[in-house]
C-alpha positions in Angstrom: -63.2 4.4 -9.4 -62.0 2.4 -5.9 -59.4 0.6 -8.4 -58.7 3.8 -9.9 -57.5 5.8 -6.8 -55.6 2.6 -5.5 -53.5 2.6 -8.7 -52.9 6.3 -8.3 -52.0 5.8 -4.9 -49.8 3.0 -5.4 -48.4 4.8 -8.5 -47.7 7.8 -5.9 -46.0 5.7 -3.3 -43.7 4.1 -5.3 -42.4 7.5 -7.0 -42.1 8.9 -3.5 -40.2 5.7 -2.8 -38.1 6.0 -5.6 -37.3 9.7 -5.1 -35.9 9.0 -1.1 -33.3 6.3 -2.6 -32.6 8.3 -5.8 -28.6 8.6 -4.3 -26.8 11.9 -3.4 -27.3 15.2 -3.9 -24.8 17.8 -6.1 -24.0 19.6 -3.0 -23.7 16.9 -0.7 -21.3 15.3 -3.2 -19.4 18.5 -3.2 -19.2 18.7 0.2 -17.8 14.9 0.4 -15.2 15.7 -2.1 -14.1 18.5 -0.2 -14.0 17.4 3.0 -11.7 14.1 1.7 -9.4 16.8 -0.2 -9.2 18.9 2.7 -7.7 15.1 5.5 -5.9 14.3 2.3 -3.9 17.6 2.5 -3.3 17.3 6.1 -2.1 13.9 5.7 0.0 13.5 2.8 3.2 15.6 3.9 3.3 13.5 7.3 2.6 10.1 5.5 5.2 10.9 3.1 7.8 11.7 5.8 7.0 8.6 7.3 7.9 6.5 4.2 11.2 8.6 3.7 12.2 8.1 7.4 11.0 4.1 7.1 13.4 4.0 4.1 16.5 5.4 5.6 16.0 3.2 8.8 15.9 0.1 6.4 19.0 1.3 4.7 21.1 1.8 7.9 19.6 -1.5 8.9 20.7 -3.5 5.6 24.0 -1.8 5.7 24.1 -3.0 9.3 23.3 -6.2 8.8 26.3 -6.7 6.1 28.5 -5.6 8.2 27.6 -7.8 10.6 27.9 -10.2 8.3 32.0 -9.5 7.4 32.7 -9.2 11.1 31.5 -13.1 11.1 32.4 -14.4 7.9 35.7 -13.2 8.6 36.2 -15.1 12.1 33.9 -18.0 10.7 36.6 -18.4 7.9 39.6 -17.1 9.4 39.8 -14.6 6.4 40.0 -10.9 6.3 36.7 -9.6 4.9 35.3 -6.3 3.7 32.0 -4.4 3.1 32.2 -2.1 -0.1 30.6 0.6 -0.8 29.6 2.6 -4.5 26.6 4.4 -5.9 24.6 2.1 -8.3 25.8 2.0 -12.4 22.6 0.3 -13.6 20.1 2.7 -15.3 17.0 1.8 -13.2 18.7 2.2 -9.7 21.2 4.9 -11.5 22.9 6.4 -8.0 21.6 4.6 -5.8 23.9 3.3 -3.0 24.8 -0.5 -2.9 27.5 -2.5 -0.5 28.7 -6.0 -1.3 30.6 -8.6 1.3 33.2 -10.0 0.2 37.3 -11.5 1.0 39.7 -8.6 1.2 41.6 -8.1 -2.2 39.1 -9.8 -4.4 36.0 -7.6 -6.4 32.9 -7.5 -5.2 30.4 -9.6 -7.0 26.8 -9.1 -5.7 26.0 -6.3 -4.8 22.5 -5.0 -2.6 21.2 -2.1 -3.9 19.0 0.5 -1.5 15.3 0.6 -1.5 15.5 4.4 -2.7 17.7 7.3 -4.1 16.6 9.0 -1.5 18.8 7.6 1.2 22.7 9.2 1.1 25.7 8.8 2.9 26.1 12.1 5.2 29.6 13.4 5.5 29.5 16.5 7.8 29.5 15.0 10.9 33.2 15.2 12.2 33.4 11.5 12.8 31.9 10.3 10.0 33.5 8.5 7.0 33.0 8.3 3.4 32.1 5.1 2.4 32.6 5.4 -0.9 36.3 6.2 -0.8 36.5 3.8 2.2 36.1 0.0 2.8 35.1 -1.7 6.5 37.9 -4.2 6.6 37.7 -6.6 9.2 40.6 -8.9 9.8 40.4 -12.7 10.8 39.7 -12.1 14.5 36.7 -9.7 13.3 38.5 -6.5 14.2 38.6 -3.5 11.9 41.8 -3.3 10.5 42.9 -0.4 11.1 41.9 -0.4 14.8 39.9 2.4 14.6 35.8 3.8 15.8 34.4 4.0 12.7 31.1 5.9 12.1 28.5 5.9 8.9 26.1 8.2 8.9 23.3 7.7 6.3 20.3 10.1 6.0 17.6 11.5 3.8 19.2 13.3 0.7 16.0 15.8 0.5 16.2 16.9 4.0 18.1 19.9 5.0 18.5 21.1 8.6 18.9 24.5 9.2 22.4 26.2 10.9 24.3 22.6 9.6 22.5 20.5 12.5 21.9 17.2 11.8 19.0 16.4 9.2 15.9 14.8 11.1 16.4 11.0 9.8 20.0 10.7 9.9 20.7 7.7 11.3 24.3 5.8 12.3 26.1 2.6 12.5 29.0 2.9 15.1 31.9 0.3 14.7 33.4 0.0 17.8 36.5 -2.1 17.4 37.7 -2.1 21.3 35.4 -4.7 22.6 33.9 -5.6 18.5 30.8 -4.3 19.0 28.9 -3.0 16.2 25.5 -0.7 17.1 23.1 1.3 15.4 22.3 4.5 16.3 19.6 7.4 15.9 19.8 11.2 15.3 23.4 10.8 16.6 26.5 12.9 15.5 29.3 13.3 17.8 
């Protein structure tokens, strides 16, 4: 009989053991699920906003940085050089915007291509100028041949700022020909 109530109680503690680590409950797994839905909804539009701001700042930045580069490989080489502009022919980047360096008068060859299709050239602000129907010529001392402030505005094609201000991530590169400065330039349109 001793042996007999020390199984049952052995059996008894181990099933009451069992039953504390038997995992969650419906309800507190409904509750989980909800309360991750609920931050993931409150998080998701700003996250997302982020990553389109992060991709026009890396555009204007590229872009920067090849123009940069025709300003010096044109005084390196004492040869005028140009940055191109077009929107992307190739079906898997299909309109999205690419620039290639390159001498003045000869084709463009390789071309970068933007991270996104997101990212657009903006037009409406009075200074700006379209790329795609203009070239940034530089002549061998590295100035812009045409001797003039040129401005490029690029910017997030989804956004749309109410009463024609400025969308939230446009962002600028300023040529500035006077003293051959080139600068980049946020939420900026003269």
């Amino acid at each position: 009989m001793e042996r007999s109530l020390f199984k049952d109680w052995l059996h008894y503690r181990h099933n009451r053991f069992q039953a504390r680590n038997g995992g969650f409950t419906l309800l507190e797994s409904l509750v989980v699920v909800v309360m991750v839905g609920i931050l993931a909804a409150i998080a998701a539009p700003g996250w997302l906003g982020y990553m389109n701001r992060r991709r026009v700042v890396t555009t204007r930045d590229d872009i920067y940085q090849a123009v940069l580069q025709a300003q010096t490989k044109a005084k390196q080489r004492s040869v005028a050089h140009e940055v191109s502009f077009r929107l992307s022919p190739n079906p898997d980047t299909l309109n999205f915007l690419e620039w290639s360096v390159h001498p003045s008068g000869v084709a463009g060859t390789s071309w970068e291509t933007a991270q996104s299709s997101i990212v657009a050239v903006d037009t409406a602000c009075p200074d700006a100028v379209n790329p795609l129907a203009n070239t940034f010529e530089f002549d061998f001392k590295g100035n812009l041949t045409d001797g003039s402030l040129r401005t490029l505005y690029v910017v997030n094609a989804r956004d749309s700022a109410p009463g024609g201000a400025p969308a939230p991530t446009l962002r600028a590169v300023h040529i500035q020909t006077l003293i051959g400065a080139i600068r980049k330039v946020d939420q900026q349109c003269l």
